[in-house]
C-alpha positions as CSV (number, residue, x, y, z in Angstrom):
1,X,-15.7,-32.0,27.3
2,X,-16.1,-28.6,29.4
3,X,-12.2,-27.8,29.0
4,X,-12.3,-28.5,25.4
5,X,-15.3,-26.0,25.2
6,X,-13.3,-23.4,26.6
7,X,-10.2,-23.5,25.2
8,X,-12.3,-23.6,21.6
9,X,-12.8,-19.6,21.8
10,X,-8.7,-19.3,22.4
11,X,-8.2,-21.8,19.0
12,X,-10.7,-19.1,17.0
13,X,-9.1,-16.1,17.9
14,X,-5.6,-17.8,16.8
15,X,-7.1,-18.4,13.7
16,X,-8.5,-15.5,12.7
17,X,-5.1,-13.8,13.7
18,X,-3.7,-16.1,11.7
19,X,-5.4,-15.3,8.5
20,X,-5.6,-11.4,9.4
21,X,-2.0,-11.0,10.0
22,X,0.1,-13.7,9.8
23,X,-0.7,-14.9,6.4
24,X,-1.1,-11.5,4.5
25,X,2.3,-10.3,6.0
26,X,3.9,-13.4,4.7
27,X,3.1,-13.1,1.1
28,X,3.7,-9.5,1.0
29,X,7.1,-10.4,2.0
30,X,7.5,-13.1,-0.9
31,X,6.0,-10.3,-3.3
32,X,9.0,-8.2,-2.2
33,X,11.2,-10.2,-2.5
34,X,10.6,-11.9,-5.9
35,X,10.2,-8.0,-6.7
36,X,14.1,-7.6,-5.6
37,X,15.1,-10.4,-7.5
38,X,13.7,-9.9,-10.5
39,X,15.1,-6.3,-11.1
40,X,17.2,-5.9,-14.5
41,X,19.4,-3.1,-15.3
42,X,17.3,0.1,-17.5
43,X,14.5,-0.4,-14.8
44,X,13.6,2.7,-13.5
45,X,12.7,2.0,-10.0
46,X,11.5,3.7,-6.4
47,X,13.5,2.9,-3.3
48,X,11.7,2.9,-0.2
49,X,12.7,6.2,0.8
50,X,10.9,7.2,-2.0
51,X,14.0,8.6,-4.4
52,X,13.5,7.4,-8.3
53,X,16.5,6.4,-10.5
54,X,17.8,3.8,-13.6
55,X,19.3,0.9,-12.4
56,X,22.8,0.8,-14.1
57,X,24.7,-2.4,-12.9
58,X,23.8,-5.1,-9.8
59,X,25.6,-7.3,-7.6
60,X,23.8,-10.2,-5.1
61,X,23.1,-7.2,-2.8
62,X,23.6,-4.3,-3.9
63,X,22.4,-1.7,-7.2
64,X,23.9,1.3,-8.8
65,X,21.2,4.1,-9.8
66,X,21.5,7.0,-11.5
67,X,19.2,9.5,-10.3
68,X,20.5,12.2,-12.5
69,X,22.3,12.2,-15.5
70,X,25.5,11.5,-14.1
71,X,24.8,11.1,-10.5
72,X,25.0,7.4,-9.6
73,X,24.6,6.1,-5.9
74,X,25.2,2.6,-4.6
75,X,22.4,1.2,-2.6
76,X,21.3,-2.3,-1.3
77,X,19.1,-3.6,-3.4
78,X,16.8,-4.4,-0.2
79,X,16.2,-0.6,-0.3
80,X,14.0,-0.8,-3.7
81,X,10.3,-0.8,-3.4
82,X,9.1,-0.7,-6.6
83,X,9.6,-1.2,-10.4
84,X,8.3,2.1,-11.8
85,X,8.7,1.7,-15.7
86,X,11.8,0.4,-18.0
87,X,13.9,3.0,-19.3
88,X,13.8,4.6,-22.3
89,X,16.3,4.3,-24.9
90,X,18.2,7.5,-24.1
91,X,18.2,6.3,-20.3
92,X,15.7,9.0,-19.0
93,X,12.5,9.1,-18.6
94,X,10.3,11.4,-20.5
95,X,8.3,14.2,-18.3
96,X,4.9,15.1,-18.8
97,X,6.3,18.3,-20.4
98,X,8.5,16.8,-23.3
């Protein structure tokens, strides 16, 4: 009974890191990834280095954006962070100043 006391602080603190780290850092990652797979073309999104562009065609792991009119890149599509709006019609984004 005296061993099983002791090793019941050990079995807590497993736990709690479980719950604290584990478990929040696991759905974050399924968050992410549903994110990546749910990403259409006309999305304007934010890859994780924190350059915004239109998603303009997609393959199983990679994306084309254009991140100015005419400027395309090819990127993995691990890279994108975020969905920040769809596009509009024309393809670009109005500004605050338009």
């Amino acid at each position: 009974m005296n061993d099983l006391a002791a090793l019941l602080p050990l079995v807590a603190i497993l736990a709690l890191f479980w719950f604290m780290v584990i478990r929040p850092q696991q759905r974050r990652q399924k968050e992410v990834a549903a994110l990546q797979h749910g990403i259409q073309v006309g999305q304007r999104v934010m890859m994780s280095s924190g350059v915004y562009g239109t998603v303009r065609s997609l393959t199983d792991d990679r994306a084309r954006l254009e991140i100015a009119p005419g400027t395309e890149i090819e990127i993995a599509r691990a890279a994108i962070a975020k969905v920040d709006s769809p596009a509009t019609e024309t393809g670009h984004e109005a500004g605050p100043d338009a």
